[in-house]
C-alpha positions as CSV (number, residue, x, y, z in Angstrom):
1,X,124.9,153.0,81.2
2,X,125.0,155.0,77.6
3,X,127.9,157.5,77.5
4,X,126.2,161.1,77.4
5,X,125.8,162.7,73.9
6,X,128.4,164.9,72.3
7,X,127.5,168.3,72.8
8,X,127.9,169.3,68.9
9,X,127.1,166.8,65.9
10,X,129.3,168.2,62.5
11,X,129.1,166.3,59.8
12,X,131.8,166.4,57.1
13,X,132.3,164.9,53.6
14,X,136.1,163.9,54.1
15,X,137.8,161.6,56.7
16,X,140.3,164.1,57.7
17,X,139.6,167.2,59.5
18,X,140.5,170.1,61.7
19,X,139.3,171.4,65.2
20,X,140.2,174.5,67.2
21,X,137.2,174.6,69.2
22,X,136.2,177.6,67.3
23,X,132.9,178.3,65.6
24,X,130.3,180.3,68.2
25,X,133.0,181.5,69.8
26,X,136.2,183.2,68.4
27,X,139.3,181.3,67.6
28,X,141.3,182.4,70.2
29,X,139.0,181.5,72.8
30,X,139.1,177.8,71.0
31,X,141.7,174.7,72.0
32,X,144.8,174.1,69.7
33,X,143.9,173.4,66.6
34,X,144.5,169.5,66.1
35,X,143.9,167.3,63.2
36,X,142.3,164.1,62.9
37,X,141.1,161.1,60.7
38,X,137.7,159.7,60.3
39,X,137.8,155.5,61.4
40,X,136.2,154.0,58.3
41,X,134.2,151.2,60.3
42,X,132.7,153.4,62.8
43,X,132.4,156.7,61.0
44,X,133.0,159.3,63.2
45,X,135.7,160.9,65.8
46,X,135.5,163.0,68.6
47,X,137.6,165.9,69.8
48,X,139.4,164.9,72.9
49,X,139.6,168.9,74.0
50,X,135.9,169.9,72.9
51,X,133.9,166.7,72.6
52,X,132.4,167.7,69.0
53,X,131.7,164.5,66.8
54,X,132.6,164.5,63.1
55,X,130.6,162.3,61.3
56,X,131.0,161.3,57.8
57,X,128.3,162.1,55.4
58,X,127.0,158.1,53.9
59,X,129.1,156.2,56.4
60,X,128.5,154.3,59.2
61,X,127.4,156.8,61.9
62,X,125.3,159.1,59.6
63,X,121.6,158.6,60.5
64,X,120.6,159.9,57.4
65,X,118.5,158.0,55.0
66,X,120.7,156.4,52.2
């Protein structure tokens, strides 16, 4: 059995990013703001407080054509 999907797909250009939870809704209805790196052989992380994925733009996880 698949895990479900994330519920939002960013993608990003740089391995290190930013989430507060913010974005439809205001910041200070968000999480804390946390910080975290990209994994180079997977290409992506996931928020452990809002389940968004980051993907990185060319790398392993981008479904994009090349």
């Amino acid at each position: 059995m698949q895990p479900p999907p994330p519920p939002e797909v960013i993608k990003v250009t740089t391995d290190r990013i930013a989430c507060d939870g913010s974005g439809e809704v205001s910041a200070d209805l968000g999480h804390p703001r946390i910080y975290m790196r990209i994994d180079a052989e997977t290409g992506f992380v996931e928020c452990g407080y809002c389940d968004r994925r980051f993907v990185l733009e060319g790398g392993p996880a981008d479904g994009a054509p090349k």
